[in-house]
C-alpha positions as CSV (number, residue, x, y, z in Angstrom):
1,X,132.7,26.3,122.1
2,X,131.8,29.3,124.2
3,X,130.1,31.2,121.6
4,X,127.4,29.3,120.2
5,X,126.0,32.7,118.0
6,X,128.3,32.3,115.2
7,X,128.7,34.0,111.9
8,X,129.8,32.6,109.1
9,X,130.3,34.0,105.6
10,X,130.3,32.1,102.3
11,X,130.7,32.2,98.6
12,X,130.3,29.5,96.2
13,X,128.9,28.7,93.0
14,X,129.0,29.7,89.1
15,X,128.0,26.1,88.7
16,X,126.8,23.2,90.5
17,X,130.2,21.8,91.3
18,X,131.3,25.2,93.4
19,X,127.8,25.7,94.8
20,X,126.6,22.5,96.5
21,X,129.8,22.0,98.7
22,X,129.0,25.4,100.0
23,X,125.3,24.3,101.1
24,X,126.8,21.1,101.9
25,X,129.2,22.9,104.7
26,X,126.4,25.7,105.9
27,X,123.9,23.0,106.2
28,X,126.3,21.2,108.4
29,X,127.8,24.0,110.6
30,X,124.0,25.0,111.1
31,X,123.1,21.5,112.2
32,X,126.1,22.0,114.3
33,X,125.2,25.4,115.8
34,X,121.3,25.9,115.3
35,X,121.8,29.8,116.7
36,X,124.5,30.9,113.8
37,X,124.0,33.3,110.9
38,X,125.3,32.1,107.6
39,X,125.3,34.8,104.4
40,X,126.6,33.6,101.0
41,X,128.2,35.9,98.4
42,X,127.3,35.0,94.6
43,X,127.8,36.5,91.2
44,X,125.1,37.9,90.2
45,X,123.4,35.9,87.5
46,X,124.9,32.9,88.3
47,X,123.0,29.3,89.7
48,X,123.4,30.3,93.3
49,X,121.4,33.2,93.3
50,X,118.5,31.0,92.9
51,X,119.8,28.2,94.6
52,X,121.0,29.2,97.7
53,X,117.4,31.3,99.3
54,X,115.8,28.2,97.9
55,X,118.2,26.3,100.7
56,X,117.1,28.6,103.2
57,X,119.8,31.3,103.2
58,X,120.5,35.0,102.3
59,X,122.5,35.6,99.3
60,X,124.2,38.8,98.1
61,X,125.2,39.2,94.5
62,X,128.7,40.4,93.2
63,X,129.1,42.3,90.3
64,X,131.8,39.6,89.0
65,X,132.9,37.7,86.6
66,X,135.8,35.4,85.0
67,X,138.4,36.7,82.4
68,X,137.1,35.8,78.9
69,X,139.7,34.1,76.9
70,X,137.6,33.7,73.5
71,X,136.2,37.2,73.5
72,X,138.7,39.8,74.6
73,X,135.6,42.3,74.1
74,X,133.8,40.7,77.3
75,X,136.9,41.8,79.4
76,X,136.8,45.5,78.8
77,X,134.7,45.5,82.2
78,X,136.4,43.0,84.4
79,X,138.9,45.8,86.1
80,X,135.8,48.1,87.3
81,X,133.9,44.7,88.1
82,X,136.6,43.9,90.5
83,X,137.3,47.1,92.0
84,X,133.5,46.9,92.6
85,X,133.6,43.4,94.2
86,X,136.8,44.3,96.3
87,X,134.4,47.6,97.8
88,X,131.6,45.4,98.2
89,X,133.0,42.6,100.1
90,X,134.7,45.2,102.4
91,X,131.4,46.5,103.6
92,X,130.2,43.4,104.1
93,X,132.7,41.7,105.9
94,X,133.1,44.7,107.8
95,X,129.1,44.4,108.8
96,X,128.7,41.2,109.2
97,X,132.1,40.6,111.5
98,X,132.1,36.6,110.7
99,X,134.2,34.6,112.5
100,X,135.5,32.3,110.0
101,X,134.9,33.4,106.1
102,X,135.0,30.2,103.8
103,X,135.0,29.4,100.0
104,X,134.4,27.0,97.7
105,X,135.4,28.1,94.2
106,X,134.0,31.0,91.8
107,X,134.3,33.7,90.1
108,X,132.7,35.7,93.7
109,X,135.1,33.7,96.6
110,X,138.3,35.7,95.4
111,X,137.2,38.9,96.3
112,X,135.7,38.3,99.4
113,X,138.0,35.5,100.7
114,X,140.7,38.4,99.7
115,X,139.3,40.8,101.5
116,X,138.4,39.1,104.7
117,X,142.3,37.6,105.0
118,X,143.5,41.4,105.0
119,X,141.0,42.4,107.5
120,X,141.9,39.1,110.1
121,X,139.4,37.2,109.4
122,X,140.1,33.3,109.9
123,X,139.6,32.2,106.3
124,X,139.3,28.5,104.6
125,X,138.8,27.6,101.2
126,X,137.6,24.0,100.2
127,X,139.1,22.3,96.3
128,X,137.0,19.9,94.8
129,X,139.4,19.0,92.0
130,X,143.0,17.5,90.9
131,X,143.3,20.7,89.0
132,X,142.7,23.9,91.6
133,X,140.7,26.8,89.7
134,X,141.4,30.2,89.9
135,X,140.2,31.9,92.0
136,X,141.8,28.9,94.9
137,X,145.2,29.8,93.2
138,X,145.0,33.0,93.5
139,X,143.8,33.0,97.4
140,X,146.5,30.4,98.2
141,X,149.2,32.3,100.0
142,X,146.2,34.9,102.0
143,X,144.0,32.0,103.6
144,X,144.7,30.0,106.8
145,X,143.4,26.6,105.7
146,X,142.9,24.8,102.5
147,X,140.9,21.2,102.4
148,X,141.7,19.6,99.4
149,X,140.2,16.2,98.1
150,X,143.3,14.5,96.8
151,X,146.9,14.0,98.0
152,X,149.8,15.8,95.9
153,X,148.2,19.1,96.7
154,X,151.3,20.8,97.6
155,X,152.5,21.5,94.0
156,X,149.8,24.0,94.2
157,X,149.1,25.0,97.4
158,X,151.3,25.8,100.5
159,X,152.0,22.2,102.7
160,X,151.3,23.5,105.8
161,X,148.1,24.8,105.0
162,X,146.4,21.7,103.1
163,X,144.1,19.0,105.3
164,X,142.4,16.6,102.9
165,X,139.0,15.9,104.2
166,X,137.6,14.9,100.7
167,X,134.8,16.7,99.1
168,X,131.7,18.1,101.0
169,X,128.3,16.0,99.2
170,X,124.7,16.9,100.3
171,X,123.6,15.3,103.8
172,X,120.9,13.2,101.9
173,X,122.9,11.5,99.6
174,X,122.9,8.0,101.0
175,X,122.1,4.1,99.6
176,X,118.3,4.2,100.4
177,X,117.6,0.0,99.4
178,X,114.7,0.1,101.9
179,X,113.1,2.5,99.6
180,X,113.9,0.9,96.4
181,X,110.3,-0.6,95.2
182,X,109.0,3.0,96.5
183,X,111.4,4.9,94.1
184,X,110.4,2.8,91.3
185,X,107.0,3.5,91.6
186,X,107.4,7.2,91.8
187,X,109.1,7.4,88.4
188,X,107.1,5.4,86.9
189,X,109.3,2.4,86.3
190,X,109.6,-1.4,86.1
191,X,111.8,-2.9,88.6
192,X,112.1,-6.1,86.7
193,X,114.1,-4.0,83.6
194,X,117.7,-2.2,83.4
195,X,117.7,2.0,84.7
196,X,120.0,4.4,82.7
197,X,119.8,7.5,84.5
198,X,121.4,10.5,82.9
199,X,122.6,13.5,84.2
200,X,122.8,16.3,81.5
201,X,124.2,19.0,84.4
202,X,122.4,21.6,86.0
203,X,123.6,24.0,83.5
204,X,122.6,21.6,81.1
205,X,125.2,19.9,78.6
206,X,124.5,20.6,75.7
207,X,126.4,17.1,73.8
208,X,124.8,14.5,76.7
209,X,121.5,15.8,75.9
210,X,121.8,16.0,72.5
211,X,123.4,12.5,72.1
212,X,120.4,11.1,74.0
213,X,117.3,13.3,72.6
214,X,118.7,11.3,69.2
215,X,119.0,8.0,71.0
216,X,116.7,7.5,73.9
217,X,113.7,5.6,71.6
218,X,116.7,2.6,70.8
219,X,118.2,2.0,74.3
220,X,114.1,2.3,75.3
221,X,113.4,-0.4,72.5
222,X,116.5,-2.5,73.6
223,X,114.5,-2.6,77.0
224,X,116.3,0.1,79.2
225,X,114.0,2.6,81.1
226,X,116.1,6.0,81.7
227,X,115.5,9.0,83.7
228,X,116.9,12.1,82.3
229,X,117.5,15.2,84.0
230,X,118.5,17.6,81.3
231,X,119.1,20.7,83.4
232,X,118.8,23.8,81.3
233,X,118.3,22.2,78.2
234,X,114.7,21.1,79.3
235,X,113.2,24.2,78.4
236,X,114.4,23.6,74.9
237,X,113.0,19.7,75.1
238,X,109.7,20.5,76.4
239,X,109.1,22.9,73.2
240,X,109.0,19.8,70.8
241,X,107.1,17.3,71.8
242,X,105.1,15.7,75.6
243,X,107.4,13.6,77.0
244,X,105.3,12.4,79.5
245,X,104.0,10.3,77.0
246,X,106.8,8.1,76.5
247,X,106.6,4.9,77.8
248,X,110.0,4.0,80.3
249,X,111.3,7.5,80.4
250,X,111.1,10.4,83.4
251,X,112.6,13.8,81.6
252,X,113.0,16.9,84.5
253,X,114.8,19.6,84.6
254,X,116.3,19.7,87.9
255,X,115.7,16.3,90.7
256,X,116.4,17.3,93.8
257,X,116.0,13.8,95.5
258,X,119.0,12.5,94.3
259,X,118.7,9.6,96.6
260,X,116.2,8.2,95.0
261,X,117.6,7.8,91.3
262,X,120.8,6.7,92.7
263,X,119.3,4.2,94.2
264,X,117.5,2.5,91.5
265,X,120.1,3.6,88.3
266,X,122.0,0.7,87.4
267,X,124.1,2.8,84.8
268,X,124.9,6.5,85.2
269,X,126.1,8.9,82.3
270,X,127.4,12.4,83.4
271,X,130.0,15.3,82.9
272,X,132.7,14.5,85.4
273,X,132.1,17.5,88.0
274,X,134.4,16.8,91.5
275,X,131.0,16.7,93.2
276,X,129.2,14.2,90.7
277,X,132.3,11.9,91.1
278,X,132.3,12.1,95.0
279,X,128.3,11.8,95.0
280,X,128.7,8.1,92.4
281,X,131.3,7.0,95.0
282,X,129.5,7.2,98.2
283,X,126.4,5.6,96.1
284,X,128.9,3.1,94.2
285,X,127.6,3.6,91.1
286,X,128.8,2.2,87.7
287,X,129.1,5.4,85.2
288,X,129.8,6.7,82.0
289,X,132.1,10.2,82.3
290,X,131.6,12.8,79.3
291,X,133.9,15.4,80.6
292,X,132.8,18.9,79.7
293,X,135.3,21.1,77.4
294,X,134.0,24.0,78.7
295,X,136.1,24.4,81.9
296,X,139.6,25.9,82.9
297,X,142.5,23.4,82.6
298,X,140.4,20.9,81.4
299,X,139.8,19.2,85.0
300,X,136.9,17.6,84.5
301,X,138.9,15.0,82.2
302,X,142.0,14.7,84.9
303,X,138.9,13.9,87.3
304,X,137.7,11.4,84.9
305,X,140.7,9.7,83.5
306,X,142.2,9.3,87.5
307,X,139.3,7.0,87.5
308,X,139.6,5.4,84.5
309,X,143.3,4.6,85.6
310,X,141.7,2.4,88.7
311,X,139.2,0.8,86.5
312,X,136.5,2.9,88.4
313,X,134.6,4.5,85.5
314,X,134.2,4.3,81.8
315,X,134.9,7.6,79.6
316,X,133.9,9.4,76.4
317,X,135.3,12.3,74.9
318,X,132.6,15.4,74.6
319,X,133.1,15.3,71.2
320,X,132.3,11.8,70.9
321,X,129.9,11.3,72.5
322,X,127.2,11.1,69.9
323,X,129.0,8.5,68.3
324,X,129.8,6.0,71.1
325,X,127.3,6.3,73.3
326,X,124.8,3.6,72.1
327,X,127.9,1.4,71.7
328,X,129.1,1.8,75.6
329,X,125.6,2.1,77.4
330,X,124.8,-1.5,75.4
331,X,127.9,-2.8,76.0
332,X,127.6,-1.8,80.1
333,X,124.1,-1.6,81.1
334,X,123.5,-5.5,80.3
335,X,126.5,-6.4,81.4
336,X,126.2,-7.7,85.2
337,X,129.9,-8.5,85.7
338,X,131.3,-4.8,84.3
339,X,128.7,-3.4,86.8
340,X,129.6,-5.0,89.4
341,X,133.4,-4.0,88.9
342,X,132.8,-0.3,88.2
343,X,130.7,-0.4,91.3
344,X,133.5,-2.1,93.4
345,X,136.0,0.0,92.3
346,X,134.7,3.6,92.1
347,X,134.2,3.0,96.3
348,X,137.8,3.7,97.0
349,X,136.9,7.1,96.2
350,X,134.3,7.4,98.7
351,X,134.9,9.9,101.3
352,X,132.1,10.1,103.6
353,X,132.9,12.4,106.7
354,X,133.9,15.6,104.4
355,X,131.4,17.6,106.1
356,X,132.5,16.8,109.5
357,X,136.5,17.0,108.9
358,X,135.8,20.5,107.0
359,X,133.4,21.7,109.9
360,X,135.9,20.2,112.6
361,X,138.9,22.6,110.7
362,X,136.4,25.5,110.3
363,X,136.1,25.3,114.3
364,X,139.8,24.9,115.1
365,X,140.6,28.6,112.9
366,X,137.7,30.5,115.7
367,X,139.3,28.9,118.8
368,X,142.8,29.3,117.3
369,X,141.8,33.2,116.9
370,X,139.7,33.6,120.0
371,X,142.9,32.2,121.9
C-alpha cells in the first residue's frame, strides 16, 4: 500500500464481548502498519474507557446510551443523547479524515459508523454473534462490509456485503504447554490435582459468582483447585473475608494473561460471550456455559445451545445455576473421557486467522476508494 500513515477510527465496547475484538483488530492493523493513528469512540462510563488507554490508545467518550426497556423513565434522555452523539462524531470524523472507520458492536458504533457512511468514509463493522445486536442492524444497509462469524448471515444482513472471517481474539491467546509447570507455580497450584477455572465476566456475573462464593470450600474439599476471576464482583468479595488464605484457590478481579489459565484449566465455567466461546475454541477447552439473561435477544443462549447441539459444551440456565452447578462440575471435572470429547469437539469452532481476514477486508475498502 502506498500510504503507509493510516488513520483508522474505531468504536467498541459496553462490555467485554464488543470491546476486545476492537483492540484485537487495532492491535493488528498497528502491527501491520507501525506509522498509523488509531482513535476509538466509547460511551462514556462504559469498560472501554478504561480499557482502551490501558491498551495504548486514545479514547473519546460519547454521551450514549441504549433504549431502556424496563424503565421507560431512563429513556426521557436518549433523543438529546443521540442528537449529541450524531454532532460529536461529525466533528470528529471530519478531524480526524480516517480512511476506513470500523465497528464492533455498542451502544457508541451506531452514531459514528452512521455518520462516517454519509460523509464517504469506507466503513466495516465486525458481528460476534448468531443473533446481530442493534446497533449492527441498524448500520446494515449504510456500511460497505460486514464480517460475520457464522454462515446464514444473510437473513440479517445484506449478501453481498457479508465475509465471514470468524471472530477477532487477543494476539496472545495461544496453547502455551511449554509453560505449563511455570503457570502452575505462579498461581499457586498443584499440578498433580484437577483446575476449575471460572470466569464470572468482566462486568462481573452476578449468579456465577454467587453460585461459587457458596460452593468453592466443597469442589476445594473434593480435591479441585479453581481460579476465579470474579470481575466486578471482587470488590464485593474482598469485603468479607482474605482470600489469599485459602488453600487451592487464586480469586482476582480481572487476569489479563489469559494464556496462562487456559492452559492449565482442565474445566471452564463462563457466561457464553461470542468472544469467550471463540477464545475456549482456539484453546480447546472443555466448559460449562451459564448464558447471561441480561442481553438483547437472548444471544448468549443461541451461542451456547449451537454448541450444545455439536456436543461442544455443557449448559446451565442462569437461573439454575446455583442448583446444578456442584452436580455438573463433579460430574465433568473427574471425568477424563467427557473432557476429552468437549475438548475435541468445541475445535471446530476455532477460527484462528480472524485478525488477518478482517485486516486483509479493512485494506481492500482504502484501495477500493483510493482507486
Amino acid at each position: 500500500m502506498k500510504n503507509k500513515n493510516l488513520r483508522f477510527i474505531i468504536s467498541g465496547g459496553g462490555t467485554g464481548g464488543h470491546l476486545f475484538p476492537a483492540i484485537a483488530i487495532a492491535n493488528k492493523l498497528k502491527s501491520l502498519y507501525p506509522d498509523s493513528e488509531i482513535m476509538f469512540v466509547g460511551s462514556k462510563g462504559k469498560i472501554e474507557m478504561e480499557k482502551v488507554p490501558l491498551s495504548g490508545y486514545p479514547i473519546k467518550g460519547l454521551w450514549i446510551s441504549g433504549f431502556q426497556r424496563n424503565n421507560m423513565w431512563r429513556n426521557v434522555l436518549l433523543p438529546l443523547k443521540l442528537i449529541h452523539s450524531f454532532i460529536i462524531s461529525f466533528f470528529l470524523v471530519k478531524k480526524i479524515k480516517p480512511h476506513v472507520a470500523i465497528g464492533t458492536g455498542g451502544y457508541a458504533s451506531f452514531p459514528l459508523l452512521f455518520v462516517a457512511s454519509k460523509l464517504k468514509i469506507p466503513t466495516l463493522i465486525q458481528e460476534q454473534n448468531f443473533f446481530p445486536g442493534i446497533s449492527n442492524k441498524l448500520l446494515a444497509r449504510s456500511v460497505k462490509r460486514i464480517c460475520t462469524v457464522y454462515p446464514g448471515m444473510e437473513k440479517y444482513f445484506p449478501a453481498e456485503k457479508i465475509v465471514i472471517t470468524g471472530n477477532p481474539i487477543r494476539e496472545d491467546i495461544r496453547i502455551d504447554l511449554s509453560n505449563k509447570a511455570k503457570y502452575y507455580e505462579a498461581f499457586g497450584l498443584n499440578p498433580d490435582k484437577k483446575v476449575l477455572l471460572v470466569l464470572g465476566g468482566s462486568l462481573g456475573a452476578k449468579s456465577i459468582n454467587e453460585a461459587l462464593q457458596k460452593h468453592y470450600e466443597s469442589f476445594i474439599g473434593q480435591g479441585m483447585q479453581i481460579i476465579w476471576q470474579a470481575g466486578r464482583y471482587y470488590n464485593e468479595l474482598k469485603t468479607q473475608k482474605d482470600w489469599s488464605s485459602v488453600s487451592g484457590l487464586y480469586l482476582k478481579d480481572f487476569i489479563h494473561d489469559m494464556t496462562s489459565v487456559y492452559t492449565i484449566a482442565d474445566l471452564v465455567v463462563s457466561r457464553a460471550g461470542a468472544i469467550t466461546i471463540s477464545e475456549l475454541a482456539v484453546m480447546e477447552k472443555a466448559c460449562v456455559l451459564v448464558p447471561s439473561p441480561n442481553v438483547t435477544e437472548d444471544h448468549q443462549t443461541k451461542n451456547a445451545l449451537a454448541l450444545v447441539e455439536k456436543k461442544a459444551a455443557l449448559f446451565i440456565k442462569d437461573n439454575e445455576v446455583n442448583l446444578l452447578l456442584p452436580e455438573i462440575v463433579n460430574a465433568t471435572v473427574f471425568n477424563d473421557n467427557l473432557l476429552r470429547l468437549l475438548s475435541e469437539n468445541i475445535k471446530q469452532f476455532a477460527q484462528k486467522q480472524s485478525t488477518n481476514e478482517i485486516s486483509a477486508e479493512i485494506i481492500k475498502l482504502i484501495r477500493k476508494n483510493e482507486s
